[in-house]
C-alpha positions as CSV (number, residue, x, y, z in Angstrom):
1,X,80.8,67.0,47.2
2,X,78.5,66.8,44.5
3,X,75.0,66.6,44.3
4,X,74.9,62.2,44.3
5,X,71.5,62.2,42.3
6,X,73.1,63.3,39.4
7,X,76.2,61.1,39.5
8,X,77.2,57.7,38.0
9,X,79.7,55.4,38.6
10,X,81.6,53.8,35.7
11,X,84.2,52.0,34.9
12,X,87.1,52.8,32.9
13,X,90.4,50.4,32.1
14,X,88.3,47.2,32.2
15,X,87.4,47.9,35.6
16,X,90.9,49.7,36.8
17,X,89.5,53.1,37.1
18,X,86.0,54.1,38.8
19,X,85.1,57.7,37.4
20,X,81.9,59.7,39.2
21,X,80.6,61.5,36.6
22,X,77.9,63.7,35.7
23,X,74.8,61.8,34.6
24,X,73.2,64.8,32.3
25,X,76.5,66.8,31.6
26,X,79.3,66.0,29.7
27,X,80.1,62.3,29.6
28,X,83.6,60.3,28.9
29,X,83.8,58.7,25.9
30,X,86.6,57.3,23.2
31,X,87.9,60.9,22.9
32,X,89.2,60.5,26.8
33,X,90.3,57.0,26.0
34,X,91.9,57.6,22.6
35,X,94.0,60.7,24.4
36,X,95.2,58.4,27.5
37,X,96.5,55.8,25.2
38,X,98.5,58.6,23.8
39,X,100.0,59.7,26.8
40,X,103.4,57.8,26.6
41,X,105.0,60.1,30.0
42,X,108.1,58.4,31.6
43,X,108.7,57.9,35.6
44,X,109.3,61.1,37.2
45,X,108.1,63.2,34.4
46,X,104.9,65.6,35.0
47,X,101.6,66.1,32.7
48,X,99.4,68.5,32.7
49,X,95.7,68.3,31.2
50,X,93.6,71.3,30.3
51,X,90.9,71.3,30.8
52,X,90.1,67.6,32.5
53,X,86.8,67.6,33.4
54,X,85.9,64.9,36.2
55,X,89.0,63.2,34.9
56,X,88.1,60.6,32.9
57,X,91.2,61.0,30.6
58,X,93.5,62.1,33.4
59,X,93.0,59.1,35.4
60,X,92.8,56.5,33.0
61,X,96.6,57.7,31.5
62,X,97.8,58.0,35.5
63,X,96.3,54.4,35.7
64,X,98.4,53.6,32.4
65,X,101.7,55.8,33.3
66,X,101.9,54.8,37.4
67,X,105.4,56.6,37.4
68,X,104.8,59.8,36.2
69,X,102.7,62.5,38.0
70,X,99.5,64.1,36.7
71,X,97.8,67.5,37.4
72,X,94.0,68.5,36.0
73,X,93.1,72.0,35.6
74,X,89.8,72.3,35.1
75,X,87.3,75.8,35.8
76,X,84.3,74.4,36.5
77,X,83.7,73.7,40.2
78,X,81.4,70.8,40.4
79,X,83.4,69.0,37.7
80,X,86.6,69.5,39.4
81,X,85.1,68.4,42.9
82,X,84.0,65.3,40.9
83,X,87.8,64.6,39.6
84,X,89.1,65.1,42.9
85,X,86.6,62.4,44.1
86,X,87.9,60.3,41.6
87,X,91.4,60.8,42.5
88,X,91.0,60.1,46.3
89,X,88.7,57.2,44.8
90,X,91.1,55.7,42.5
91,X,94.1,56.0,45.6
92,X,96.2,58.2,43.0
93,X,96.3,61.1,46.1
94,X,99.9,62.3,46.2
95,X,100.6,61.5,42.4
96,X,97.4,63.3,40.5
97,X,96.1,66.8,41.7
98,X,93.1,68.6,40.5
99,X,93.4,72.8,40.2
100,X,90.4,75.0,39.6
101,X,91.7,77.3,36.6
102,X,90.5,78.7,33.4
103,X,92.4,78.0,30.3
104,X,91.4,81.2,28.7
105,X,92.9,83.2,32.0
106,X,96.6,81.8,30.7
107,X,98.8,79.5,32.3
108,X,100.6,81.8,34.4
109,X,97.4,82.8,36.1
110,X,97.9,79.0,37.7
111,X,101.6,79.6,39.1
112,X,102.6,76.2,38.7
113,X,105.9,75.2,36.8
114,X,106.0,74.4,33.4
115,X,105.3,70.4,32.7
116,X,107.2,67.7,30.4
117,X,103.8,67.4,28.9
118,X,100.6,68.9,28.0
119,X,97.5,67.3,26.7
120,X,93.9,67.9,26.0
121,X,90.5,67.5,24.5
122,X,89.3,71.2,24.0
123,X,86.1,71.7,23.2
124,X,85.3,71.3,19.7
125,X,83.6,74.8,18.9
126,X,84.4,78.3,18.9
127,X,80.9,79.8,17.4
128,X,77.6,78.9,19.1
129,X,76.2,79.6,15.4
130,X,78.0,76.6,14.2
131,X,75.7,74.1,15.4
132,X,72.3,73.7,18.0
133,X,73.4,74.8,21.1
134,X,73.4,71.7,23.0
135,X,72.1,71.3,27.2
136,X,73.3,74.0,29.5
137,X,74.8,71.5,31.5
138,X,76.9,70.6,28.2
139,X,77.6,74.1,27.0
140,X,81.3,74.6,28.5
141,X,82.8,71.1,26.8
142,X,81.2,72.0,23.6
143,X,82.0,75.6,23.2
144,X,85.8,77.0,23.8
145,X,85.6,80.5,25.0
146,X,88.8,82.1,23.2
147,X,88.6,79.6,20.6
148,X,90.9,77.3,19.9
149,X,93.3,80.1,20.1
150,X,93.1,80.4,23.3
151,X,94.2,76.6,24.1
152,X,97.0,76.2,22.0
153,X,98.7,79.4,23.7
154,X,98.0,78.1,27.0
155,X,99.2,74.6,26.0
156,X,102.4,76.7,24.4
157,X,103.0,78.5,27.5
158,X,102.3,75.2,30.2
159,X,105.1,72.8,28.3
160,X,108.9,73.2,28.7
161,X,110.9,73.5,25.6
162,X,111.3,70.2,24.2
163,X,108.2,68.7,25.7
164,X,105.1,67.4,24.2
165,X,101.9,68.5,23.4
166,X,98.9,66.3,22.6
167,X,95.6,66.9,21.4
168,X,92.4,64.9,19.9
169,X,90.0,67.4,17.9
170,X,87.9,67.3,15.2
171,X,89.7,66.6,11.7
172,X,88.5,69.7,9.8
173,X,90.5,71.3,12.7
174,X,93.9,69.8,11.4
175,X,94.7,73.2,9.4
176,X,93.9,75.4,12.9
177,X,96.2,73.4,15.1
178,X,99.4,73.2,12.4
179,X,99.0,76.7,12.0
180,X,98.3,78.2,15.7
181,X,101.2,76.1,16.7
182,X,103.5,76.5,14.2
183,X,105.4,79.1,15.0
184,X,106.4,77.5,18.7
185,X,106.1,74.3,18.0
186,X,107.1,71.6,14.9
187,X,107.9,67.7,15.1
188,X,104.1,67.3,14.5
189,X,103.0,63.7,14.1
190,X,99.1,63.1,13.2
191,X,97.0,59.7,13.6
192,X,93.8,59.8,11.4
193,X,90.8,58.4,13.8
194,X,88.3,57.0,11.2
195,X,84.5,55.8,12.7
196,X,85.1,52.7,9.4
197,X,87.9,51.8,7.4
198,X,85.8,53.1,4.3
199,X,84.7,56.6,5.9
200,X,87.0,59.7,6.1
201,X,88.6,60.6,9.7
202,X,86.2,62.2,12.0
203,X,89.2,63.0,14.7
204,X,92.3,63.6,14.8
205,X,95.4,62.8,17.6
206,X,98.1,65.6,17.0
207,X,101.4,65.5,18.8
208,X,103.6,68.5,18.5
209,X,107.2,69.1,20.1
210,X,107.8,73.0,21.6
211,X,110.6,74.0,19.3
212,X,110.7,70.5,17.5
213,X,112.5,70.8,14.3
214,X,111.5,67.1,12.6
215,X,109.3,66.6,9.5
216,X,106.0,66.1,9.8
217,X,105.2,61.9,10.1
218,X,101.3,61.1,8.9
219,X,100.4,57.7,11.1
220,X,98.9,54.8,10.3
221,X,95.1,55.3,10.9
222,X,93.4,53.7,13.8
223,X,89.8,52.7,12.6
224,X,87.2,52.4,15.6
225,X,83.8,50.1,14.4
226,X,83.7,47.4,12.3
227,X,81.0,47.1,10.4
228,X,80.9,43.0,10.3
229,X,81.0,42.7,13.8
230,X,81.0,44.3,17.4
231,X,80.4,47.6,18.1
232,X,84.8,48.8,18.3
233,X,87.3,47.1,16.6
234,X,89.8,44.7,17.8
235,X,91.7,47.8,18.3
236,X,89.7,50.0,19.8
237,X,88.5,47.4,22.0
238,X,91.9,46.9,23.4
239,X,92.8,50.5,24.2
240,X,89.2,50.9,25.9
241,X,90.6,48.1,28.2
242,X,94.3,49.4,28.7
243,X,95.4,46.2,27.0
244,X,97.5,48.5,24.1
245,X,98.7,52.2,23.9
246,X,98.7,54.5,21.1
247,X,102.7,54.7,20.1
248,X,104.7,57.8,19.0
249,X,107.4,56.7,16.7
């Protein structure tokens, strides 16, 4: 159980999930919202999420996909006791599970089956040198040990042939994640995330197909604040309360 001094309790979905989460280490934001909107999984089908954290993103697309099953891996111990708190919490026991695994160790290290889909948020660095190292507590979100390399392969390796992998990463990492998964995987389709409708994309959402032979499709953009009124958009307002998904054509 973890230590309840330095735990919140939020509220995801418009109220429809309850995630415990660290109150000093990494917190939930659009990125876990923005990737469960993206999940699209049919009944039966299983997804897998590297890398989940106290499953902010995990829960909220089992709460959005209630026929499809969900498993978590995540490596660090207190986050994962948090997500499986959350599970028992949210009464998804019997459809989500949480594993204790490290992405960088390889997929096979877990001995689980390959999925129908794969998702993720991997941490957004490789090199400590590339920006202020940020709280200890933060460290293991913002830095990917094995680099972005190291991700892509397991995500390669954890998805059956013809199943999906999903990703929301920084934009200047567009170029990485065509090319690491290119040789595996095609079918890409990419939705620019823009903060304003006048500023350039910050993030990313990149769907690729193992063995997918289709063109590349370039989505419409979803833009997140406008600058005239509220803090989200009309959009991003509704997929923070599970009232819309984000469609794959």
């Amino acid at each position: 159980m973890a230590d309840q001094s330095d735990v919140t309790t939020d509220r995801l979905l418009d109220g429809r999930v309850l995630l415990r989460q660290s109150a000093r280490g990494y917190r939930a934001g659009m990125d876990a919202a923005l990737l469960a909107a993206a999940c699209d999984a049919g009944p039966g089908e299983r997804v897998l999420e590297a890398g989940c954290g106290p499953g902010a993103a995990l829960l909220a697309a089992a709460a959005r996909r209630a026929e499809a099953v969900f498993v978590g891996v995540e490596r660090d111990g207190a986050a994962a006791a948090l997500a499986r708190e959350n599970v028992a919490l949210n009464g998804f026991d019997g459809r989500v599970e949480i594993v204790e695994g490290d992405v960088q160790a390889g997929f096979r290290a877990l001995g689980l089956p390959v999925f129908d889909a794969v998702m993720a948020n991997p941490p957004f660095f490789d090199d400590p040198d590339e920006l202020r190292a940020p709280a200890a507590e933060k460290t293991g979100a913002w830095m990917a040990d094995g680099g972005l390399a190291a991700w892509t392969a397991f995500m390669l390796k954890a998805v059956r042939e013809g199943g999906t992998i999903t990703v929301i990463h920084r934009a200047d990492r567009l170029g990485d994640l065509l090319s690491l998964l290119g040789e595996k995987a095609g079918s890409f389709q990419i939705r620019p995330i823009h903060p304003f409708a006048d500023a350039p994309a910050k993030r990313v959402l990149f769907r690729a197909v193992k063995t997918g032979k289709a063109p590349l499709r370039l989505l419409p953009a979803l833009v997140l604040h406008d600058r005239e009124g509220g803090k989200h958009s009309a959009a991003a307002e509704a997929i923070l309360r599970g009232k819309t998904a984000l469609e794959w054509g």
